[in-house]
N, C-alpha and C positions, 0 to 999 in steps of 0.2 A: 584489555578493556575492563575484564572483572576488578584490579585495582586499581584502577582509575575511578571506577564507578565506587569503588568500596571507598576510595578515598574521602570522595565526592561525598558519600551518605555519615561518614564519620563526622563529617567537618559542617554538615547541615545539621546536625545532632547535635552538635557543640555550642551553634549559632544559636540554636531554637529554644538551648537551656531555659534561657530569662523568660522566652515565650511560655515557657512550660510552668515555671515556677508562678507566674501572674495568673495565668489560665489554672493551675489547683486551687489559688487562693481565693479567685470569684467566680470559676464556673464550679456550680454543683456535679458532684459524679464524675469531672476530669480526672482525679487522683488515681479513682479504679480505674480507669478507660488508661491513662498513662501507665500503671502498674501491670496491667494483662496486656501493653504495646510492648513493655519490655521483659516479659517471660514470664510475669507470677501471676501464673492462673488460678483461681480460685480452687480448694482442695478438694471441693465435692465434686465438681466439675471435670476433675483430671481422675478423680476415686470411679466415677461411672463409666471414664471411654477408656481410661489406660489402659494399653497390651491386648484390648478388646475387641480391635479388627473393625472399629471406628472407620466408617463413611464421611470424611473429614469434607465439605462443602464451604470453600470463601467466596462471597460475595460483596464489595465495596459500599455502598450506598443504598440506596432505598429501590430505585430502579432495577439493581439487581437482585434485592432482596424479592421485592414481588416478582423476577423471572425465578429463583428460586425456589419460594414456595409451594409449585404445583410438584415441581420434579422431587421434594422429601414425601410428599403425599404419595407420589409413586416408588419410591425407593421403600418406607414401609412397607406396600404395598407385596412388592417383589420379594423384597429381602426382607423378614419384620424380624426376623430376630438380629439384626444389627442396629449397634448404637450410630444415632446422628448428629455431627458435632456441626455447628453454621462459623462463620468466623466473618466478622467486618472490621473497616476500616474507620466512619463515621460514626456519630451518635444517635444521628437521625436512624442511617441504618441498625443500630443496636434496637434501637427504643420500635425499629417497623417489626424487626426480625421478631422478637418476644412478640410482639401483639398478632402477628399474623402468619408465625409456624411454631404452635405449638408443639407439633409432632416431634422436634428437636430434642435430643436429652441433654445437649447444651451448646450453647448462645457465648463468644469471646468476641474481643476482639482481637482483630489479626499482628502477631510481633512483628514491631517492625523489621524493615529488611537490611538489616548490620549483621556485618563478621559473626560467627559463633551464636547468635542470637538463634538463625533459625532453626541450628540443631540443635540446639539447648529444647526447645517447642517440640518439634517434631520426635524427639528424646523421649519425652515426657508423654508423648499421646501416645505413637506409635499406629499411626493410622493405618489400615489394609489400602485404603486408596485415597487418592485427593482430588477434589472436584473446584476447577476454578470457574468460575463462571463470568461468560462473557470475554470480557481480552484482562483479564486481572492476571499480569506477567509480571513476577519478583523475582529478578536472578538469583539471589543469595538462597532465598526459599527452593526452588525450582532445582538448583543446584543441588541442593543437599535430599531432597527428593529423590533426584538418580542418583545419588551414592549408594542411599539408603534402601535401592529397588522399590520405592512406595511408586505405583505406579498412579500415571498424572490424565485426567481425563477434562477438554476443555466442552462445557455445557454449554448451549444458547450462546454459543459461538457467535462475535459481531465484530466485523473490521471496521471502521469509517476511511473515507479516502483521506480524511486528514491522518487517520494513526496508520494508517498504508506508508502515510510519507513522513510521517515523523519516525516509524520504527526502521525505515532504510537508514536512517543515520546510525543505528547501533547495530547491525549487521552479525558481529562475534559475535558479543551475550544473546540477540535473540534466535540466532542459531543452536547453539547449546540449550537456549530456555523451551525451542520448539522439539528440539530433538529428545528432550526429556517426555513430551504428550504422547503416547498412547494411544488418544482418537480424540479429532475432532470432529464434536457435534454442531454443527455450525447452521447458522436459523435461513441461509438463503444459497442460492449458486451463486452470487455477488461474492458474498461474505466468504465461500468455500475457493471463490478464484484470487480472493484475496490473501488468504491465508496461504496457498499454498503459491502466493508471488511472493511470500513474503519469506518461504522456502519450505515451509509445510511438506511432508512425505505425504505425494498425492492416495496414497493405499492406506491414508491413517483419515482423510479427511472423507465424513458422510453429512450429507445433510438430513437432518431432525427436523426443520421447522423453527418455532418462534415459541417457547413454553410458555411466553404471555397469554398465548391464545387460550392457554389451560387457566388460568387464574380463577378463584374462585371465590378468593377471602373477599372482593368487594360487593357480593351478591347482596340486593336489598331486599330484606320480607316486605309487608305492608304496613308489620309495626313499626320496622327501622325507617320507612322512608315517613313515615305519621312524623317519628319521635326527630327526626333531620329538620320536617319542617317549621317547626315547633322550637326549637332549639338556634336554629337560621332564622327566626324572624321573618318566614317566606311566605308570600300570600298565594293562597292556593289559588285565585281566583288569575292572577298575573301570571306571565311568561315570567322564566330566569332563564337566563345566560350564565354561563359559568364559563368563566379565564382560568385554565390549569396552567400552573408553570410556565405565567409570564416572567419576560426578563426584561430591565430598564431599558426604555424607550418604545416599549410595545403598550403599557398604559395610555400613551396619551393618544393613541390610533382608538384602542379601547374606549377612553373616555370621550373624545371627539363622536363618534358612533354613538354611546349611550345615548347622550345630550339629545341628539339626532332622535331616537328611537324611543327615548319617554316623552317626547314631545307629543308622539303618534298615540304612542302605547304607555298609557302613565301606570298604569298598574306593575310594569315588566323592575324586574330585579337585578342586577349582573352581582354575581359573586368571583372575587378575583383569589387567587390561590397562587402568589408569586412563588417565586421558587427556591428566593434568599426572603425566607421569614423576617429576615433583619432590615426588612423592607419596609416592613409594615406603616410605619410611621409616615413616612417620605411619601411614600401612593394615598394616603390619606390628606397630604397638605398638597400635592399635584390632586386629588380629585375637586378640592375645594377652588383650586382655580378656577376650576369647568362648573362652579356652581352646583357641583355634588355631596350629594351627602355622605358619608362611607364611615363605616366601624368595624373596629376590629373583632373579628370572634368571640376573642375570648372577653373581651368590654362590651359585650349584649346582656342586657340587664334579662333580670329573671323574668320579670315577668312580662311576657310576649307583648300584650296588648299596650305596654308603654312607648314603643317605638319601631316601626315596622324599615328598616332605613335603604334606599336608592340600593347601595352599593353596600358589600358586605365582604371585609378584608380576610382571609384565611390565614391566621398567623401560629397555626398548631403543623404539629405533624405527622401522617400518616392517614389524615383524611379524606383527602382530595379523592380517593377511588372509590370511595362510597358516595362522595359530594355528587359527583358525574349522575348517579342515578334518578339526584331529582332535578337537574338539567332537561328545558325544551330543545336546547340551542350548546354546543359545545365550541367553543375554541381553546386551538390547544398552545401554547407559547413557546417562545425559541424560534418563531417559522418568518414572524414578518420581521427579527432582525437578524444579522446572520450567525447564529448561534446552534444551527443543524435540528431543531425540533425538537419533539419530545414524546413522548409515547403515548398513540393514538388507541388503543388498542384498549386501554382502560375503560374510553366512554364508549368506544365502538361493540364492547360487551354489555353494556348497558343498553344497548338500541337507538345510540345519538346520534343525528345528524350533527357532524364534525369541519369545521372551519379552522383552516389552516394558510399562513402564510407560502412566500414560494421557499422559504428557507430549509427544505424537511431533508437534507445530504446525509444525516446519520442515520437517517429511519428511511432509506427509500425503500424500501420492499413492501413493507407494511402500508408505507403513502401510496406506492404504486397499486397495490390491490383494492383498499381502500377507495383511494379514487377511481381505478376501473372501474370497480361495483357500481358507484355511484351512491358511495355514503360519506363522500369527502369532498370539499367542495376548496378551492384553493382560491385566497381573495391575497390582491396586491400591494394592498395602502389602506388606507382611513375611509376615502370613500368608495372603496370596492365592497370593503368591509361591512360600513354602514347598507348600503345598497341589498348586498346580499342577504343579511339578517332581516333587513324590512321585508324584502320578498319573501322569506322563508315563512315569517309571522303573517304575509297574508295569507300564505297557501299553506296549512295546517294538513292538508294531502302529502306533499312534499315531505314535509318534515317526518312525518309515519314512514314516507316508502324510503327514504332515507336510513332510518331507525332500523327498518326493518331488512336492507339489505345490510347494515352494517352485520346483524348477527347472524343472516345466513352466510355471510365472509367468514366471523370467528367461528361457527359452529363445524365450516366445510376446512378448517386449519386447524383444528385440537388435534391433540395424541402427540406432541412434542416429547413431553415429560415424561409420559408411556415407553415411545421409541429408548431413551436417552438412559429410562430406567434398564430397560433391557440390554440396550449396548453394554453398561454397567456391568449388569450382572454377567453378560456373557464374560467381557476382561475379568471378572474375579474368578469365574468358571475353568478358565482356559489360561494356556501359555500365551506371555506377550505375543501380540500378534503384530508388532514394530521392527521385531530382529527379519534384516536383511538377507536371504541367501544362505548358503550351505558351506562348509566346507573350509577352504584355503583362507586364509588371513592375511588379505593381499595389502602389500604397502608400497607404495613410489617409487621407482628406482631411485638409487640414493643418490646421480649426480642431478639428478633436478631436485633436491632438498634443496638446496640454499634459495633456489629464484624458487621455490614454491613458499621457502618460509616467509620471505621480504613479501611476497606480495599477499597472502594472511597478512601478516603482522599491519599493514601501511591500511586494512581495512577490516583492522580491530578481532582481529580471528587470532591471536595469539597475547595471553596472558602470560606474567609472572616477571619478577625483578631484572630478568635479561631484559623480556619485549619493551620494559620502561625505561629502562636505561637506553636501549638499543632505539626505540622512538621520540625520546631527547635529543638525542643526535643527528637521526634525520633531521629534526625540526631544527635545530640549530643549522643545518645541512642547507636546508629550505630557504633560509631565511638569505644566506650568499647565494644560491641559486637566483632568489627573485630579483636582489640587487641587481647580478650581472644581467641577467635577462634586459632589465630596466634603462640599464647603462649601454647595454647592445643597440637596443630601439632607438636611447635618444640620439646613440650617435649614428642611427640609417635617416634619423629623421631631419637632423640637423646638417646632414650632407656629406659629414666628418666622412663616413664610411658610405661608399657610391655604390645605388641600383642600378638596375640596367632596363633596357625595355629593349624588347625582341621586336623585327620587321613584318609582327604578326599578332594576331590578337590572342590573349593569356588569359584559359577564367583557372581560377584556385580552389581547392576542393582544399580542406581541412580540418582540423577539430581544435581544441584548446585544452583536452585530454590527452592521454598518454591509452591510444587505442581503442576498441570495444565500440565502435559509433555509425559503424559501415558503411564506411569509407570505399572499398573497393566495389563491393555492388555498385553502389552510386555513385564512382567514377565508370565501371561497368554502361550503366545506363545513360548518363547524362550523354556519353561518350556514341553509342547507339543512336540518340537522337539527334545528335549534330550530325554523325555520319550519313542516317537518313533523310535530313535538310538537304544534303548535298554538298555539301564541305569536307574536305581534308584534314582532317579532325586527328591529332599525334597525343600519345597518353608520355607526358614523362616523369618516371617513378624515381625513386632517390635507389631502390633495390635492398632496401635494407634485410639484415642476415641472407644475401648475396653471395658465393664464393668468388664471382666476378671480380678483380677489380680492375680498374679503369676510367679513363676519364668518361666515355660515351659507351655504352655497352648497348645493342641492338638487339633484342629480346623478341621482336620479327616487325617485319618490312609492311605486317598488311594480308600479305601471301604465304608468309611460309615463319614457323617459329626457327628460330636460331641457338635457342640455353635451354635448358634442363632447369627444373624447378628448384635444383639446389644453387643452379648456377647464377638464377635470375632473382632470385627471392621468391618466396609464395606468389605476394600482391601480384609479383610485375607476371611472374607466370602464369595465373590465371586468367587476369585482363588478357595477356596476348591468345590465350588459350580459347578466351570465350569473346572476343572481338574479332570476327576477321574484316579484314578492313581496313583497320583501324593500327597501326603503327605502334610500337609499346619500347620507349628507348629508357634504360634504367643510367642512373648517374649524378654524384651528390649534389655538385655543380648544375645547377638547372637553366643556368644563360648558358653555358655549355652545352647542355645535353641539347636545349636550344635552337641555338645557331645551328649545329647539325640538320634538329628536325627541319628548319627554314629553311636550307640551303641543299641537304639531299634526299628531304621528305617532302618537297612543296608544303610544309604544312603552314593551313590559312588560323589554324584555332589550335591553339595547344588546351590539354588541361594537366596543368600540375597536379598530382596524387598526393596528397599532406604535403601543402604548403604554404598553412598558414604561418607559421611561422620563418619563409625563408624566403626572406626581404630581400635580399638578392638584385631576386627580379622583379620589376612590376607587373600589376596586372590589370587588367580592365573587369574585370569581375571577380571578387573574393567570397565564397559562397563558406557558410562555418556551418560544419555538421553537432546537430546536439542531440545526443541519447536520451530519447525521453523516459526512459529505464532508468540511466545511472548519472541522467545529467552533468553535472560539473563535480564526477568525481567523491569525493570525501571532502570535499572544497578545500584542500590545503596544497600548496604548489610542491613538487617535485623537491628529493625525494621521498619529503613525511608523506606527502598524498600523490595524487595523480595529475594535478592544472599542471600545464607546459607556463601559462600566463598567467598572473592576475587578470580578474574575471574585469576589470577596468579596460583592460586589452581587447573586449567584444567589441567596440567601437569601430576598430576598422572593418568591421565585415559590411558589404552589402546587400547579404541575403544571410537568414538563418534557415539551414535544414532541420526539421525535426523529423528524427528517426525513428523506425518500431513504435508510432505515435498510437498503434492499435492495441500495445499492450502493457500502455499507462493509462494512469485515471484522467479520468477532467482533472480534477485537484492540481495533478504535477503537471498538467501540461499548462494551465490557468498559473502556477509558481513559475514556471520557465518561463512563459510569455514578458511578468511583468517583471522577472530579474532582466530580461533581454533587452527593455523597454527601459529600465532605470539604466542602463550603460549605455545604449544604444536604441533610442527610439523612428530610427529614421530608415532603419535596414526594414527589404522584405520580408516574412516569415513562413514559412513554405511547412507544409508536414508531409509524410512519405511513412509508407509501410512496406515492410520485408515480406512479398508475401507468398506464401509456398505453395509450388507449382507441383513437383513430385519426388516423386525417390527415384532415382538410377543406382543400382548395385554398380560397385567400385569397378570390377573390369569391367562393364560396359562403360562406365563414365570415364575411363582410362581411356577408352578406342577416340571419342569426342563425345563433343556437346550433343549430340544428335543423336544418341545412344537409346537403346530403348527404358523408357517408362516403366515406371511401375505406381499404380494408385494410389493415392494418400492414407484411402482407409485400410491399406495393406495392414496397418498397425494399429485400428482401432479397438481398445480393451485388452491391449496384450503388452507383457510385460518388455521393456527397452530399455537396454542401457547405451546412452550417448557418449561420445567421446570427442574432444574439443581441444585446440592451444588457441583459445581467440581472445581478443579483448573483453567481452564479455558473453562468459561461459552459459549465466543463467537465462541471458534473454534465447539463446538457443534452444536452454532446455526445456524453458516455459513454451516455446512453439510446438514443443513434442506432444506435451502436456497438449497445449490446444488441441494439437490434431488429436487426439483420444487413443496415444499412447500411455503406458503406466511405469515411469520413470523409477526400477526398483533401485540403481544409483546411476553414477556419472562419474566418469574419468577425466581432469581437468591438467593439461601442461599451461606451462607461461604459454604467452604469445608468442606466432611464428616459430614454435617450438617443431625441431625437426624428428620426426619417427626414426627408430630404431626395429629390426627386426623382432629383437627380444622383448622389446616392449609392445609391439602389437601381440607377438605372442601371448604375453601374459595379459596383457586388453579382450583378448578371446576366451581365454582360461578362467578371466575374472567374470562373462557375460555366461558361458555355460555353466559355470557355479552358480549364478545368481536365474539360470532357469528360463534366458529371455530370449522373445523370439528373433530378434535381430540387433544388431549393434548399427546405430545411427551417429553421421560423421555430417564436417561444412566443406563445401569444394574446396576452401582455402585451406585447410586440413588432409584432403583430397590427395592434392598436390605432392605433401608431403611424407606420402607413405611409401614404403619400399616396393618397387613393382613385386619383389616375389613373394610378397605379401600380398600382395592382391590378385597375383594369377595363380597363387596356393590353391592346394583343395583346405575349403575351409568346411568346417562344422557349421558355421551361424552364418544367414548373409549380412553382407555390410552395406549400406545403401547409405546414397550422396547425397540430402536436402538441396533441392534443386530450388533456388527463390528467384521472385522478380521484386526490383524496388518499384515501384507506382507511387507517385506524387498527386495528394489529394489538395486541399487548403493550399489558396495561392499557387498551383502549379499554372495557372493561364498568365500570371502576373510574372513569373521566373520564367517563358518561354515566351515571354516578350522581353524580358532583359538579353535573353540569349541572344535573341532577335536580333534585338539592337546594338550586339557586340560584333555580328557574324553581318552586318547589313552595308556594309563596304563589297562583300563578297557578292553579296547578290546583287548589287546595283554593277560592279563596275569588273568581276571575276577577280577579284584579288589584287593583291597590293603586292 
């Protein structure tokens, strides 16, 4: 993935040459800003921090330059005799950084992120520590970082559910890029369960707070707000309105509203402060549609009394959070289109009642307090908008108690930058406090290397001239896979190749992945609730990694199990395990295995175990499991990725399951919905959560299901290492994490990976080295441990995560499809 991605930043560099070349000859200052992107940092600059033990802080843009600035106020503060170096990306951000942290002994911008580039930087300063701020992740930087032991510490921590779901597509590098952080300061518990979904070491990650709440560069005296209005052309006797960091198409909700509100109130002002300066012009010829007047900032004549105008354009930058101050009325932009909002926090310091769209997904913590208080008010359109500004302007009470709860909110969240300093200082203080455990240097046994490597490699976890050569060829691999797949279908469709349909009714449990989407729970369950309808309800599994072989294999009757779990396969031996009742015939052949169950199981309802894709037999209900975790994979088809199908192939299902739906965001469950919807809009869609019931230590859960209990908060605060061969590993170990375990590592086999004595041994050896209070396993893993390994005297206990799947969204609508597959039965006892 690192050359890929390195590729990737070479060949964008290449491209952008011409860009570069036109951008130094008519942007002013681009020449320097290009020269210190590509490593020649100015000499005075590198003369004050080199070999100095440099407090190195990068911040992107403007937004994070003011989360910045309180936290250097506190780092002198703590540490004064250390130099402080800021680094940005933009120019806006350069041009805030100099005006609004002086306390800096110097201001760059940040090299870009190419090969050799950022040790060549990182060479030259020699920082004692690095401070990223916000989610600002550069693999190449970050990389060279932990070569170098600079150790890495993430401030005013912030995930959005959109960078939740875009950073799962790079899985390797930001593994590596998070395993380089030290600690994260992170501004919410949102932000803190996101980081550590995201694979974060839960014992690195604390939450600070929000260091905007510390800001203090936009504080107004009484000369500065005199000399604001004087300079704005603002009548003191008039309300103003002030629009921060609109974005196109929130103007004209704006302007519609004014029109409205100087009709009433002709003295009122709206000052707009777009967020692309390069705007300015365009909002100037849309105000003039609505019969506005508007000018730009910096085109206000000197002297005030020549022209006092409607509307007043903000087309400078680093204003806008001194502007807020002389605001009756605040709205802030990005919220009424869908662009996630913008930082409320600015006027909410100021004492403003604040107006926001419903758009605010990047800032909810801040909108949600905010609006608790009651200094936030959430309008939906143009004229909710209008509406509520009128009210607010007659009742001049409102507007105060507004104001005035906004700052007892910031006043009761300060100390961010305080905390953040400290945490700081203590990592310079003290030994990494990241390194895991004592002792042994334990590594994999070596015959599961190859299926541990393929399956890294196929999800970007394995770098270097092999893993690309070696992932050309899957993909080349992939590409005849999809064919055949393609040419399979059409010839079950076109008759060439004959289905069958059994004398009984068939629903299909499956996925469109290769594992990890729990599947067996929820043949488990669905399987339960047919049987307590009162139907004769047959499970049959294909038995895969089986020692059985055979056409029909009998894995139990209902009454009594027949195979050993190496016999039956994991899947099929736990369903028989934890269904009684219920019939469990394993067999590739599934008109086969079939006809059997019809003929010496009475069975009225079969359910096939992953059998979406074995066309075989027909079915009257095909229900497709999707992991709202790991969705569709790495989306490349078998073997470069995990789809069994193109994602074209959801069409046949009649119902979609979403799984673990409690421990994704909206965001990906909102992306799955309408991927689900452009393939297949006609299917049901059901959600479903894994949810955990208890622990059973391994020999009780050996004797049966009925074994005794053990409480969930057996493990709360206390250190657990997990151990797993499942499809997917993390969403297991993020459950631990839920329940208020502290995951110090994790043991990870392929799937349906069979235990070894020697390997649980050293599974044990590796949890008493790492200090934890138990070793946590899945029944489907359960199965397949050696019994004298489980009825050993052990050191550490072992306990089973005991789950139930529960169907929320659409469950009454999927248990009337059942209904009506099983309704021959109950009308007329079977067919």
């Amino acid at each position: 993935m690192y050359l890929i991605y390195n590729i990737a930043a070479v060949l964008l560099f290449i491209l952008a040459l011409p860009v570069f070349v036109v951008r130094t000859i008519r942007e002013e200052g681009f020449a320097e800003r290009l020269k210190q992107s590509l490593g020649r940092l100015p000499e005075e600059t590198v003369a004050k921090l080199a070999g100095k033990d440099a407090i190195w802080l990068h911040a992107a843009s403007v937004g994070e330059i003011v989360a910045t600035s309180p936290v250097v106020k506190e780092i002198k503060r703590e540490l004064p005799g250390k130099p402080v170096l800021v680094s940005v990306v933009t120019a806006s951000g350069y041009d805030m950084a100099k005006r609004i942290i002086p306390e800096a002994d110097g201001i760059i911008y940040f090299p870009l992120d190419l090969p050799f580039l950022s040790r060549a930087v990182i060479s030259k300063i020699r920082p004692r520590v690095f401070l990223l701020v916000e989610t600002e992740l550069w693999p190449n930087f970050l990389k060279t970082a932990k070569v170098m032991k600079i150790p890495v510490i993430m401030v005013n921590g912030r995930i959005s559910e959109k960078s939740l779901s875009r950073y799962t597509y790079f899985r390797g590098v930001l593994k590596d890029m998070l395993g380089t952080i030290v600690q994260f300061c992170m501004q919410s518990p949102i932000d803190a369960e996101y980081i550590m979904k995201l694979g974060a070491d839960p014992r690195r990650v604390v939450i600070t707070g929000n260091t905007k709440f510390d800001q203090s560069y936009t504080t107004l005296s009484g000369e500065e707000k005199t000399a604001l209005y004087h300079t704005l052309h603002l009548r003191e006797s008039g309300s103003i309105i002030v629009a921060g960091s609109t974005h196109k198409g929130e103007e004209e909700a704006l302007f519609t509203a004014f029109s409205q509100i100087i009709a009433e109130f002709p003295d009122s002002q709206l000052v707009v402060a777009p967020r692309d300066i390069m705007r300015a012009e365009e909002i100037i010829e849309l105000a003039a549609d609505y019969d506005l007047q508007a000018v730009r900032r910096t085109r206000l004549p000197a002297d005030r009394a020549a022209v006092l105008p409607n509307i007043i354009i903000i087309d400078t930058i680093g204003e806008l959070g001194k502007i807020y101050g002389v605001a009756d009325i605040v709205y802030t932009g990005g919220s009424l289109v869908p662009r996630g909002g913008h930082n409320i926090l600015e006027p909410a310091a100021h004492g403003k009642p604040i107006l926001v769209g419903p758009h605010m997904f990047n800032f909810k913590t801040s909108y949600a307090m905010l609006s608790d208080g009651g200094a936030c008010l959430t309008v939906k359109d143009s004229a909710d908008l209008t509406a509520t500004i009128r009210s607010l302007l007659h009742n001049p009470e409102k507007i105060q108690e507004m104001g005035q709860a906004a700052l007892a909110i910031i006043s009761e969240n300060q100390g961010a930058s305080r905390k953040s300093a400290l945490l700081l200082k203590e990592v310079l203080e003290t030994s990494p406090a990241h390194q895991r455990g004592k002792g042994t240097d334990h590594k994999m046994p070596h015959r599961e290397a190859p299926q541990i490597y393929l399956y890294k490699l196929v999800h970007g976890e394995k770098h270097g001239l092999f893993a690309a050569v070696l992932l050309a060829v899957l993909r080349g691999m992939s590409v005849l896979y999809g064919f055949g797949v393609s040419i399979k279908l059409a010839l079950y469709r076109s008759g060439i190749l004959k289905s069958y349909r059994l004398p009984c009714k068939v629903i299909s449990l499956g996925n469109i992945t290769v594992g990890g989407t729990g599947k067996t729970p929820t043949a488990q369950r669905l399987a339960a609730i047919i049987r307590d309808m009162g139907h004769r309800v047959v499970i049959l599994n294909r038995g895969y990694r089986a020692s059985w072989k055979g056409e029909v294999g009998v894995v139990s009757d209902g009454r009594k199990i027949y195979m050993s779990a190496g016999e039956a396969g994991d899947e099929a031996y736990l369903l028989a395990k934890s269904l009684p009742g219920v019939p469990v015939i394993i067999g590739r052949n599934r008109y086969i295995t079939g006809e059997y169950a019809v003929n010496n199981l009475q069975a009225e309802i079969i359910i096939l175990d992953d059998a979406y894709q074995h066309w075989l037999l027909q079915r009257d209900l095909d229900i497709l499991l999707i992991d709202a975790l790991n969705v569709f994979g790495n989306n490349c088809l078998l073997p470069r990725g995990t789809l069994r199908e193109p994602l074209a192939n959801l069409n046949r299902a009649n119902a979609f399951l979403l799984t673990k739906v409690d421990q994704a965001t909206d965001e990906a469950k909102e992306t799955i919905r309408e991927t689900l919807a452009k393939y297949n809009n006609e299917a049901l869609i059901v959600e479903s959560t894994h949810t955990p019931q208890c622990f059973i230590e391994i020999a009780e859960w050996s004797k049966g299901v009925a074994s005794e209990h053990v409480p969930l908060t057996v493990i709360q605060d206390r250190y657990i290492l997990p151990f797993s061969a499942i499809g997917n590993p993390s969403s297991f170990e993020k459950t631990i994490t839920d329940l208020g375990g502290v995951v110090v590592d994790a043991v990870r086999y392929p799937d349906h990976h069979d235990y070894t004595m020697a390997e649980m041994q050293w599974i044990m050896q590796k949890a008493i080295d790492n200090q934890v209070a138990a070793l946590i396993t899945t029944d489907k893993d359960a199965v397949k441990i050696p019994s004298e390994f489980i009825h050993s005297e052990r050191s550490l206990p072992v306990y089973v995560l005991s789950i139930e799947v529960r169907f929320h969204d659409g469950c009454e609508k999927l248990m009337a499809m059942i209904n009506e597959v099983a309704k021959p039965y109950s009308e007329c006892g079977g067919m």
